[in-house]
N, CA, C and O atoms as CSV, one atom per row, in Angstrom:
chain,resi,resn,atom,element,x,y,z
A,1,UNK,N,N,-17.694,-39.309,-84.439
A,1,UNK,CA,C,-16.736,-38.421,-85.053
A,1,UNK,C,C,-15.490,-39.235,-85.403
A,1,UNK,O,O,-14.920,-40.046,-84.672
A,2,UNK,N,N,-15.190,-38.902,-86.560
A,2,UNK,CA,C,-13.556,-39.856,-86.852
A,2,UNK,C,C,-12.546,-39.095,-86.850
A,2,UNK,O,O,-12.575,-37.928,-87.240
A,3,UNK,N,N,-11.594,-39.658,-86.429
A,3,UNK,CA,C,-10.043,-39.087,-86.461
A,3,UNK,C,C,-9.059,-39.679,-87.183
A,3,UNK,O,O,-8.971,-40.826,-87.622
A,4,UNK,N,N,-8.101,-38.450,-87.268
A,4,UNK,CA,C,-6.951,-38.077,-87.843
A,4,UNK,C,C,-5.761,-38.002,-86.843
A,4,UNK,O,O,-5.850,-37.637,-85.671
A,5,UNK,N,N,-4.486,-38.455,-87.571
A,5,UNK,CA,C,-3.279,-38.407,-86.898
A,5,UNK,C,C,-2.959,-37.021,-87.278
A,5,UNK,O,O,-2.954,-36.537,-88.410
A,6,UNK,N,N,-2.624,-36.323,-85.869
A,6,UNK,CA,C,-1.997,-35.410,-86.363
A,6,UNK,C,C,-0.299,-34.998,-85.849
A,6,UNK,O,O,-0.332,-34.534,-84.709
A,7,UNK,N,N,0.481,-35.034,-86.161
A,7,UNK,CA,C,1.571,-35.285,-85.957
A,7,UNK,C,C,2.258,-34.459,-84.945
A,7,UNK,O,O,2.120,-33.278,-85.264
A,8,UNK,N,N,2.989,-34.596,-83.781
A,8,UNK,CA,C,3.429,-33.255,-82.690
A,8,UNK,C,C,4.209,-32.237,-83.918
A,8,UNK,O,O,4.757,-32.565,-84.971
A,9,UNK,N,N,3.982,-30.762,-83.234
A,9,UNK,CA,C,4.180,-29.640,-83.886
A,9,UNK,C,C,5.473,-29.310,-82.395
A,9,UNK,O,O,5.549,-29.846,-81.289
A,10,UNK,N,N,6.481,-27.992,-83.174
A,10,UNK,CA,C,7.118,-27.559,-82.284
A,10,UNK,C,C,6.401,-25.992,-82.024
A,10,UNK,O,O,5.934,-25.320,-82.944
A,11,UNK,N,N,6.418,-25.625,-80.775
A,11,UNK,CA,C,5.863,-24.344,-80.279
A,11,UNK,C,C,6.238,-23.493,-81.146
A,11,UNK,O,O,5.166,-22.992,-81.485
A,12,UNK,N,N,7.255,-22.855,-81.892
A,12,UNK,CA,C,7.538,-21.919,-82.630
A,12,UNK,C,C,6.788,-21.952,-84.244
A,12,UNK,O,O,6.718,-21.083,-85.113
A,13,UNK,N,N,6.207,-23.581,-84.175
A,13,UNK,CA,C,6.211,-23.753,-85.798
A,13,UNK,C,C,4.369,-22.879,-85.919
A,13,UNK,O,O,3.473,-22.577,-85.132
A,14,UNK,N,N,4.676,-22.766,-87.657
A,14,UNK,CA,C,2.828,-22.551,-87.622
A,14,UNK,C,C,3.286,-23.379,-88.775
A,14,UNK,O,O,4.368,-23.211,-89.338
A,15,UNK,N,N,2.246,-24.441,-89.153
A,15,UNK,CA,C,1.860,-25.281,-89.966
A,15,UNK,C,C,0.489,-25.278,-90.083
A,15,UNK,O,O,-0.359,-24.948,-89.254
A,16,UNK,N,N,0.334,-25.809,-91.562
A,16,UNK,CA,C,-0.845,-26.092,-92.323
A,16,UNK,C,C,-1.450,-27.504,-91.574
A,16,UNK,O,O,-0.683,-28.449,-91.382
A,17,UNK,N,N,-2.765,-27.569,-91.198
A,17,UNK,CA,C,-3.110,-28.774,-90.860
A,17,UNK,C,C,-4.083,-29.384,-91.868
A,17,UNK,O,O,-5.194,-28.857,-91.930
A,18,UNK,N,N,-3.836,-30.359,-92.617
A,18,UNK,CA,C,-5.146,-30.662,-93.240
A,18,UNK,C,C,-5.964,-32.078,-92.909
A,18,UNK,O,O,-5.499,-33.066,-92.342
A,19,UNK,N,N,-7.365,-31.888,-93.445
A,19,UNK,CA,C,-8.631,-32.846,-93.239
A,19,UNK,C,C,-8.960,-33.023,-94.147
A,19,UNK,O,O,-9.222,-32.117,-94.938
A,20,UNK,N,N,-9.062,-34.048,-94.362
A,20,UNK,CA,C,-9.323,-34.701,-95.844
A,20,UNK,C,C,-11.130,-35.818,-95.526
A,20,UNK,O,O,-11.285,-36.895,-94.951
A,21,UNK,N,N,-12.020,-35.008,-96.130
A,21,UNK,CA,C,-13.222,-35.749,-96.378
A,21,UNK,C,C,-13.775,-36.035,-97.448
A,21,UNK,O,O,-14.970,-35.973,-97.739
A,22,UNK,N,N,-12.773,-36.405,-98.143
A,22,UNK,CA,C,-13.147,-37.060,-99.143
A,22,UNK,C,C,-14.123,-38.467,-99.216
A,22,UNK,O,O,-15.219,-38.680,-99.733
A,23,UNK,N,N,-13.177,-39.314,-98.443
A,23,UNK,CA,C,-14.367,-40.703,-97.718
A,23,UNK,C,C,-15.622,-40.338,-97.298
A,23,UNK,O,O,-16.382,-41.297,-97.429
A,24,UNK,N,N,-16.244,-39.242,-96.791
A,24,UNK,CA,C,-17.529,-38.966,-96.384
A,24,UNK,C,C,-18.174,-38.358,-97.205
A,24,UNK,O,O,-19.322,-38.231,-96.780
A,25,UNK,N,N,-17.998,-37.732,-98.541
A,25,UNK,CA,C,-18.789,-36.978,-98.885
A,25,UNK,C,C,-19.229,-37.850,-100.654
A,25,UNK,O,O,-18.337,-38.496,-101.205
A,26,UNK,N,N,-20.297,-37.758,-101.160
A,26,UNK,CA,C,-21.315,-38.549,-101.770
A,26,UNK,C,C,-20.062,-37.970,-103.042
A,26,UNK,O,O,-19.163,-37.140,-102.907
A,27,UNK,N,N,-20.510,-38.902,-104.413
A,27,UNK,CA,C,-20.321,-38.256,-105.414
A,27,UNK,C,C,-21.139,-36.906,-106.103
A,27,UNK,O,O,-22.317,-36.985,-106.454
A,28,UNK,N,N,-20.304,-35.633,-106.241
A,28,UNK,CA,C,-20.437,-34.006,-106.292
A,28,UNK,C,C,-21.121,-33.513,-105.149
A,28,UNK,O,O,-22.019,-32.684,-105.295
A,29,UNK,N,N,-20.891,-33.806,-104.360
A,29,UNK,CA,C,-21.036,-33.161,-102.688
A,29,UNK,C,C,-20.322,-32.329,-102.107
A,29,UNK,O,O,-19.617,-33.015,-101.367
A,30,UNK,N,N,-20.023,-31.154,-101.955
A,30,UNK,CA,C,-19.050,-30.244,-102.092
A,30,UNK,C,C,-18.807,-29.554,-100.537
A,30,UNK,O,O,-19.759,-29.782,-99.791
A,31,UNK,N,N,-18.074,-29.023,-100.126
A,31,UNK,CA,C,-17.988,-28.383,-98.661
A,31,UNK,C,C,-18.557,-26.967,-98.815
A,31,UNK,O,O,-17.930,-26.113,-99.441
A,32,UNK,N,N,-19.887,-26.688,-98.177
A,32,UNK,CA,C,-20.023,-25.331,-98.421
A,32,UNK,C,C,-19.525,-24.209,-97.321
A,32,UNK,O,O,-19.388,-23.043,-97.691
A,33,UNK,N,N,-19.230,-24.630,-95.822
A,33,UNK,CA,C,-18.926,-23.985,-94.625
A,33,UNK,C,C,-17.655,-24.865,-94.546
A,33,UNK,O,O,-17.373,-25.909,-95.135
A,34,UNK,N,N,-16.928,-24.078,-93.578
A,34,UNK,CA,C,-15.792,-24.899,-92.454
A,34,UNK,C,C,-15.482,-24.283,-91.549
A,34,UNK,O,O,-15.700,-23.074,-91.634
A,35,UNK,N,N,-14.843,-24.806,-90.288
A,35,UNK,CA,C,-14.365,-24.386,-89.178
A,35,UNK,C,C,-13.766,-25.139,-88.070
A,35,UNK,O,O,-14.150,-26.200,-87.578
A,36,UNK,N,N,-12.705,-24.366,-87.745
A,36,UNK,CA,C,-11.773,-25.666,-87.257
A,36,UNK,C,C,-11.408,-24.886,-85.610
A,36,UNK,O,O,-10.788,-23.841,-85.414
A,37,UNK,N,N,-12.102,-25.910,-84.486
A,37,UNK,CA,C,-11.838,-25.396,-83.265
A,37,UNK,C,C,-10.813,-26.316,-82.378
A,37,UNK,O,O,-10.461,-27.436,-82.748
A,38,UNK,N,N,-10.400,-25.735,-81.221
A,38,UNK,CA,C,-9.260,-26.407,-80.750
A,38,UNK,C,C,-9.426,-25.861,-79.355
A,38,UNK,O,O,-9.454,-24.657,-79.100
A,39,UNK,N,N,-9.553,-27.008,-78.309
A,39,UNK,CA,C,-9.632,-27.076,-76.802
A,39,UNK,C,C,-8.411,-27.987,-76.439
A,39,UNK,O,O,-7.828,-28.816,-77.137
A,40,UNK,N,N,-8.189,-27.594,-75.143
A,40,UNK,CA,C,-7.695,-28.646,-74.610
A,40,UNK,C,C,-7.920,-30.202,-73.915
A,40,UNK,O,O,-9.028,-30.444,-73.435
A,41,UNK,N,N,-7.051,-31.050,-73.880
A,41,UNK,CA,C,-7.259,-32.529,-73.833
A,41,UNK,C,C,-6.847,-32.650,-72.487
A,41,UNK,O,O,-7.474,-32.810,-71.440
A,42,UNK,N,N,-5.179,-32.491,-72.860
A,42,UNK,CA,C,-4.992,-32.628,-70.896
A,42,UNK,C,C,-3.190,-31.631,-71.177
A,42,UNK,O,O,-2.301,-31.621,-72.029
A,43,UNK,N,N,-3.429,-31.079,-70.123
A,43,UNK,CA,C,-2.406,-29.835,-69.419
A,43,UNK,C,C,-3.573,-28.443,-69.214
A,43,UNK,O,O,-4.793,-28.376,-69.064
A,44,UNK,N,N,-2.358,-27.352,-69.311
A,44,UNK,CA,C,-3.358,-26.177,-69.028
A,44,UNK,C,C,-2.989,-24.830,-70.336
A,44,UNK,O,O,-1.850,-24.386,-70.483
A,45,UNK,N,N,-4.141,-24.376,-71.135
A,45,UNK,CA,C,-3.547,-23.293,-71.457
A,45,UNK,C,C,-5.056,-22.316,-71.274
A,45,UNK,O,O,-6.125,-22.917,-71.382
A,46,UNK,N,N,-5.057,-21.546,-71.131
A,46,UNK,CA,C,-6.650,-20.563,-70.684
A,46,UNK,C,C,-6.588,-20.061,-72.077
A,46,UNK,O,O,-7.692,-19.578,-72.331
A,47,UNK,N,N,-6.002,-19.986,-72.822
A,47,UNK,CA,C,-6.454,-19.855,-74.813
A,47,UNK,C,C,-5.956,-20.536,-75.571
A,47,UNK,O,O,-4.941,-20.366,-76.246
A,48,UNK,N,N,-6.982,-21.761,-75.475
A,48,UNK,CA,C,-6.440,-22.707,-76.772
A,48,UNK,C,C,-6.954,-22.330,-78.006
A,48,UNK,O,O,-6.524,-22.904,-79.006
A,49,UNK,N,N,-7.792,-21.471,-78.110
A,49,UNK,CA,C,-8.357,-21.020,-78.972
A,49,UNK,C,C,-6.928,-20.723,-80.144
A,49,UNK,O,O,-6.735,-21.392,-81.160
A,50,UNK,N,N,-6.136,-19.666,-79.714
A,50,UNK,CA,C,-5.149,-19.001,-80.143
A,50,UNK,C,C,-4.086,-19.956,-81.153
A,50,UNK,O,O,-3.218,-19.676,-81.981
A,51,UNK,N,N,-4.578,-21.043,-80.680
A,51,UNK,CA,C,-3.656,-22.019,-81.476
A,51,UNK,C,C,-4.359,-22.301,-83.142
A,51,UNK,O,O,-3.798,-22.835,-84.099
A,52,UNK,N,N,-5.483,-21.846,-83.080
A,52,UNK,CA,C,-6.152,-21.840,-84.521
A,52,UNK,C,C,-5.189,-20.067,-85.345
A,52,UNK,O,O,-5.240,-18.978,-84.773
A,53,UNK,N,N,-4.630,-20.248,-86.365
A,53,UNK,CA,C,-4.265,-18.939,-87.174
A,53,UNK,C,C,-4.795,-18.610,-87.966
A,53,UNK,O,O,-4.319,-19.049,-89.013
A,54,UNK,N,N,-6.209,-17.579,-88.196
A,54,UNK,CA,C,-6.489,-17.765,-89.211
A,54,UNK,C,C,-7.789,-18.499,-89.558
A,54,UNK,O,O,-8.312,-19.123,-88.635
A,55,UNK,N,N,-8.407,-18.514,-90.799
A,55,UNK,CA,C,-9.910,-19.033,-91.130
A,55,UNK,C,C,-9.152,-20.360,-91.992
A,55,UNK,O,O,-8.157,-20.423,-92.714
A,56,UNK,N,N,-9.886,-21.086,-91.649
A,56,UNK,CA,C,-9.690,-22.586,-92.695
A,56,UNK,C,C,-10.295,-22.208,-94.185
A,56,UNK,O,O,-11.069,-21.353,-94.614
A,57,UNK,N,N,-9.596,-23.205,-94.697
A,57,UNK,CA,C,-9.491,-22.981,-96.338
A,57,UNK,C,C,-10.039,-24.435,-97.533
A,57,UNK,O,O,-9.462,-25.466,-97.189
A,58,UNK,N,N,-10.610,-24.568,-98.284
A,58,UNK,CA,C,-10.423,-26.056,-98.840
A,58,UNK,C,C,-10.227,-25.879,-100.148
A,58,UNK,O,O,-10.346,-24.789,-100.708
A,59,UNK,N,N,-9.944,-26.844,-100.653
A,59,UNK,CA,C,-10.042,-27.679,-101.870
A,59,UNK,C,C,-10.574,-28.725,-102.044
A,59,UNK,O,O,-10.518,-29.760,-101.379
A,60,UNK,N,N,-11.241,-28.423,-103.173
A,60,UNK,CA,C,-12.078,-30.356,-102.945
A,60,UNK,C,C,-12.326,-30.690,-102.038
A,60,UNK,O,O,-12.958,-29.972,-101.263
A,61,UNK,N,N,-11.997,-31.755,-101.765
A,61,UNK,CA,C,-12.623,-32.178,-100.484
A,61,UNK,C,C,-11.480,-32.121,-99.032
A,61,UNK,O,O,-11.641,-32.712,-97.964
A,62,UNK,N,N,-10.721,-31.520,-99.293
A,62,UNK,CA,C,-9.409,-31.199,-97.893
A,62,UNK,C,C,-9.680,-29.363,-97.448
A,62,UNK,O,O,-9.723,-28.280,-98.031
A,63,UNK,N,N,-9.774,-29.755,-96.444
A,63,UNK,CA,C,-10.292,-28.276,-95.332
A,63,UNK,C,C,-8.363,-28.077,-94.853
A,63,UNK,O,O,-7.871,-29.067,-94.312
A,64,UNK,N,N,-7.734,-27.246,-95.005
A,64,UNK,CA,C,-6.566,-26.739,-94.433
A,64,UNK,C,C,-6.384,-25.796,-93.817
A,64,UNK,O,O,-6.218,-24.665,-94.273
A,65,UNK,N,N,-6.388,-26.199,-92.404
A,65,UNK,CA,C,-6.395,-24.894,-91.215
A,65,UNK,C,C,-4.449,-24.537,-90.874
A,65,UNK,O,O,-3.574,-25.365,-90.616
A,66,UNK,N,N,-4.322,-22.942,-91.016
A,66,UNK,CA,C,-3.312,-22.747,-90.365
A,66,UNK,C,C,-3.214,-23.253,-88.406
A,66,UNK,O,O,-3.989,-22.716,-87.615
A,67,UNK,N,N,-2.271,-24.204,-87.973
A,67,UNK,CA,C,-2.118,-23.721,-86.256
A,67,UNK,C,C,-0.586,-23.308,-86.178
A,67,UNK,O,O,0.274,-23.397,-87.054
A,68,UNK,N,N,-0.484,-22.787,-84.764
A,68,UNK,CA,C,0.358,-21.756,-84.588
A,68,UNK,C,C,0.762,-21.675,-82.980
A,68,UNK,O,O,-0.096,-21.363,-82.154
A,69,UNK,N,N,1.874,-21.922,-82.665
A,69,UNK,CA,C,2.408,-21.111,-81.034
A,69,UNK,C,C,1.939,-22.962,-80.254
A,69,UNK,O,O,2.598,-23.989,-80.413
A,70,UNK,N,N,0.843,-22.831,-79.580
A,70,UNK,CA,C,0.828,-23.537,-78.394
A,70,UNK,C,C,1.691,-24.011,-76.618
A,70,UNK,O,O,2.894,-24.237,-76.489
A,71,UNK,N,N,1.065,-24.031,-75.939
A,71,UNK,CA,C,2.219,-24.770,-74.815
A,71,UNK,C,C,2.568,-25.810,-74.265
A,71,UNK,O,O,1.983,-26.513,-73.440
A,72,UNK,N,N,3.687,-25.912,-74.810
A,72,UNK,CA,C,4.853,-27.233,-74.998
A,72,UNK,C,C,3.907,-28.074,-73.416
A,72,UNK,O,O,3.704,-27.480,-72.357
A,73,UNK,N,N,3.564,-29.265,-73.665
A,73,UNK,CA,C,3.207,-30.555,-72.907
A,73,UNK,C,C,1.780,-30.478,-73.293
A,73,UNK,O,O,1.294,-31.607,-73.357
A,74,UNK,N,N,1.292,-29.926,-73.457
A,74,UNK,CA,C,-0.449,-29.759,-73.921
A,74,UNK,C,C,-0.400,-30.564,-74.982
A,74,UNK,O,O,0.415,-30.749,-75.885
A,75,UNK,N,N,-1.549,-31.054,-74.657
A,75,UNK,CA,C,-2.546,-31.890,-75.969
A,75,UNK,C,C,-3.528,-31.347,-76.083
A,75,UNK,O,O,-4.317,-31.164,-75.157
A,76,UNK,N,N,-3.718,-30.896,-77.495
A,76,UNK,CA,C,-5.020,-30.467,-77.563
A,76,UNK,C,C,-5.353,-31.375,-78.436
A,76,UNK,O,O,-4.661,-32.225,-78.996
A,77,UNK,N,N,-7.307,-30.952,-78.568
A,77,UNK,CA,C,-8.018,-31.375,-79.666
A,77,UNK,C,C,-8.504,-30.431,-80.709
A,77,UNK,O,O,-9.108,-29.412,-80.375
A,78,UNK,N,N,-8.228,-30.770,-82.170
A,78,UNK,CA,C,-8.283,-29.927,-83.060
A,78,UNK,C,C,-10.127,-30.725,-83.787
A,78,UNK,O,O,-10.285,-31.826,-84.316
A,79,UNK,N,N,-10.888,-29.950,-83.588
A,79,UNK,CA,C,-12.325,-30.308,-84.401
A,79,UNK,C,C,-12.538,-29.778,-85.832
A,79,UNK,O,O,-12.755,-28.586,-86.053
A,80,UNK,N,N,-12.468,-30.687,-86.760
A,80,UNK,CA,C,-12.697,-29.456,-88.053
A,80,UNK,C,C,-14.128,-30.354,-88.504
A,80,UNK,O,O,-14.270,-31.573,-88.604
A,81,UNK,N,N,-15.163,-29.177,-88.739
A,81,UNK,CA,C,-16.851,-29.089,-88.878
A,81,UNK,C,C,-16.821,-28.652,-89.969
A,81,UNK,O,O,-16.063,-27.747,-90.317
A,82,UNK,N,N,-17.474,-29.106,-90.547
A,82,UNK,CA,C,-18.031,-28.858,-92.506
A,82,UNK,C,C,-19.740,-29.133,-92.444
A,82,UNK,O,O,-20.435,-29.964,-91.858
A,83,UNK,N,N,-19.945,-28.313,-93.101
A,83,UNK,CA,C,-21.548,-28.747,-94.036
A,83,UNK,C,C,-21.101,-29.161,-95.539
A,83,UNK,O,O,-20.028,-29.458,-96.062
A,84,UNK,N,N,-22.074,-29.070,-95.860
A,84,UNK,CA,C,-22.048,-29.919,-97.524
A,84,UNK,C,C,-23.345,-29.395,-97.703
A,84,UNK,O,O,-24.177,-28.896,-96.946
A,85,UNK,N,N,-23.271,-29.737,-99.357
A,85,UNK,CA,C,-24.166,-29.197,-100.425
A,85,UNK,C,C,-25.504,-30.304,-100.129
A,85,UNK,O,O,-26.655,-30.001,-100.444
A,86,UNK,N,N,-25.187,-31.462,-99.554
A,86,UNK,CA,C,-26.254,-31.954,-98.976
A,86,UNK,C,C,-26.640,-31.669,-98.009
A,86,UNK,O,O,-27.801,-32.072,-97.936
A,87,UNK,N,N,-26.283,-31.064,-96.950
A,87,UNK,CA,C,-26.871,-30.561,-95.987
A,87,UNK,C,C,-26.485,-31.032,-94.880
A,87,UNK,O,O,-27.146,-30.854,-93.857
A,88,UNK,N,N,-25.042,-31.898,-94.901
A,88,UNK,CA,C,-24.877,-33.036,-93.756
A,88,UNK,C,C,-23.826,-32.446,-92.906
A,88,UNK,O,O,-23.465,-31.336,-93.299
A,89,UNK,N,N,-23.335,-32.813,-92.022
A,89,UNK,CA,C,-22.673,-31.892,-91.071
A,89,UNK,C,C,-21.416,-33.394,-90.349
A,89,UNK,O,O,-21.639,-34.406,-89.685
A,90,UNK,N,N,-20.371,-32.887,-90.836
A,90,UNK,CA,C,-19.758,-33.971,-90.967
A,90,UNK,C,C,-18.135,-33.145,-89.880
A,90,UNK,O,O,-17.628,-32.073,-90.214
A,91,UNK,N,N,-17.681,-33.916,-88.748
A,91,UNK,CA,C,-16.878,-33.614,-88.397
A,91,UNK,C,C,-15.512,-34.222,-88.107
A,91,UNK,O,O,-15.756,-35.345,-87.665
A,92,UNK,N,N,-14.039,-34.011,-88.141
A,92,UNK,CA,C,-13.374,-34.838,-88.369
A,92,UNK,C,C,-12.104,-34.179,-87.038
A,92,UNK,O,O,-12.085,-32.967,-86.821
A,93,UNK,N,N,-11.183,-35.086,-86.301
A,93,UNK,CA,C,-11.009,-34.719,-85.102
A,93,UNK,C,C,-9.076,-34.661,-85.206
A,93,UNK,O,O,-8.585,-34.953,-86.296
A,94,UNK,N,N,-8.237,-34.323,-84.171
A,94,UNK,CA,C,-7.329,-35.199,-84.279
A,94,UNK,C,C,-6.878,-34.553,-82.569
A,94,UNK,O,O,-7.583,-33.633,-82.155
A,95,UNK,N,N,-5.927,-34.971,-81.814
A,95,UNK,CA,C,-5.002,-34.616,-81.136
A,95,UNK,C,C,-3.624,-34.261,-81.346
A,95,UNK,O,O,-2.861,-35.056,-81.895
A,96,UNK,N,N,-3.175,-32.917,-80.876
A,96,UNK,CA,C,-2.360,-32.573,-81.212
A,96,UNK,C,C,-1.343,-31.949,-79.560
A,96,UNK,O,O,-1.688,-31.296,-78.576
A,97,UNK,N,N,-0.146,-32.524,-79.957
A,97,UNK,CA,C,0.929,-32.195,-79.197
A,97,UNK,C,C,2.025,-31.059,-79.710
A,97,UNK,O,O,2.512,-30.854,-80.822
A,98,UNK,N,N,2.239,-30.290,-78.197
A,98,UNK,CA,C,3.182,-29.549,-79.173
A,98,UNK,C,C,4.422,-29.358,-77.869
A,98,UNK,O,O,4.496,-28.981,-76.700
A,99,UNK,N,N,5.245,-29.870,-78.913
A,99,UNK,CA,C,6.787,-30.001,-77.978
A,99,UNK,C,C,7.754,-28.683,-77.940
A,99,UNK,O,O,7.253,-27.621,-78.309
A,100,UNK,N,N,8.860,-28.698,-77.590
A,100,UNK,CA,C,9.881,-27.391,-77.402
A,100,UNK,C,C,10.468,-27.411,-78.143
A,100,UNK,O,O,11.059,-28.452,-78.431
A,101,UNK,N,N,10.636,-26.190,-78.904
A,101,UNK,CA,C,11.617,-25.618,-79.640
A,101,UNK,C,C,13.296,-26.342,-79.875
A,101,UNK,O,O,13.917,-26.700,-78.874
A,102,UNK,N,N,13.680,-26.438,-80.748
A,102,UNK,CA,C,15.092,-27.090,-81.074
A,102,UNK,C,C,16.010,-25.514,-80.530
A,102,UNK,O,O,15.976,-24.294,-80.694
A,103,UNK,N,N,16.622,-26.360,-79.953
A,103,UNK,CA,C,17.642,-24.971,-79.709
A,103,UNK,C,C,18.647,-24.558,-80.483
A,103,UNK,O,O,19.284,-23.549,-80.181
């Protein structure tokens, strides 16, 4: 599986995350599914789920998942899973931190 930087988020923010598979996919190979899951790495939250907002979206070849909220010292891992018009099942990863709110 390859990864992506994904940059620390602040707990209040919801941002767009995007995955770009362009490098993996053949010439006119298109994304026909997506889905973007998110566990934890290391701290504690009992729904990391919750940090996904929303159904992922693409263009071309970039999958853009809303995330949202999280708790500040957690790292999670964000998985975003695609099929293709070939049939290949291609997944792309990142870790994500999310720090405290600016006061």
């Amino acid at each position: 599986m390859n990864r992506i930087i994904i940059p620390a988020k602040r707990q209040g923010e919801t941002l767009n995350q995007q995955f770009d598979f362009l490098s993996q996919l053949a010439v006119g190979e298109t994304i026909s599914t997506k889905v973007t899951t998110c566990t934890v790495f290391t701290g504690v939250d009992a729904s990391p789920s919750s940090v996904i907002n929303g159904a992922a979206s693409n263009s071309g070849s970039i999958v853009t998942q809303s995330i949202t909220g999280g708790i500040v010292g957690v790292v999670y891992i964000l998985v975003c899973t695609i099929t293709t018009s070939l049939s290949q099942t291609i997944k792309l990863a990142g870790y994500l931190y999310v720090e405290p709110d600016l006061s």
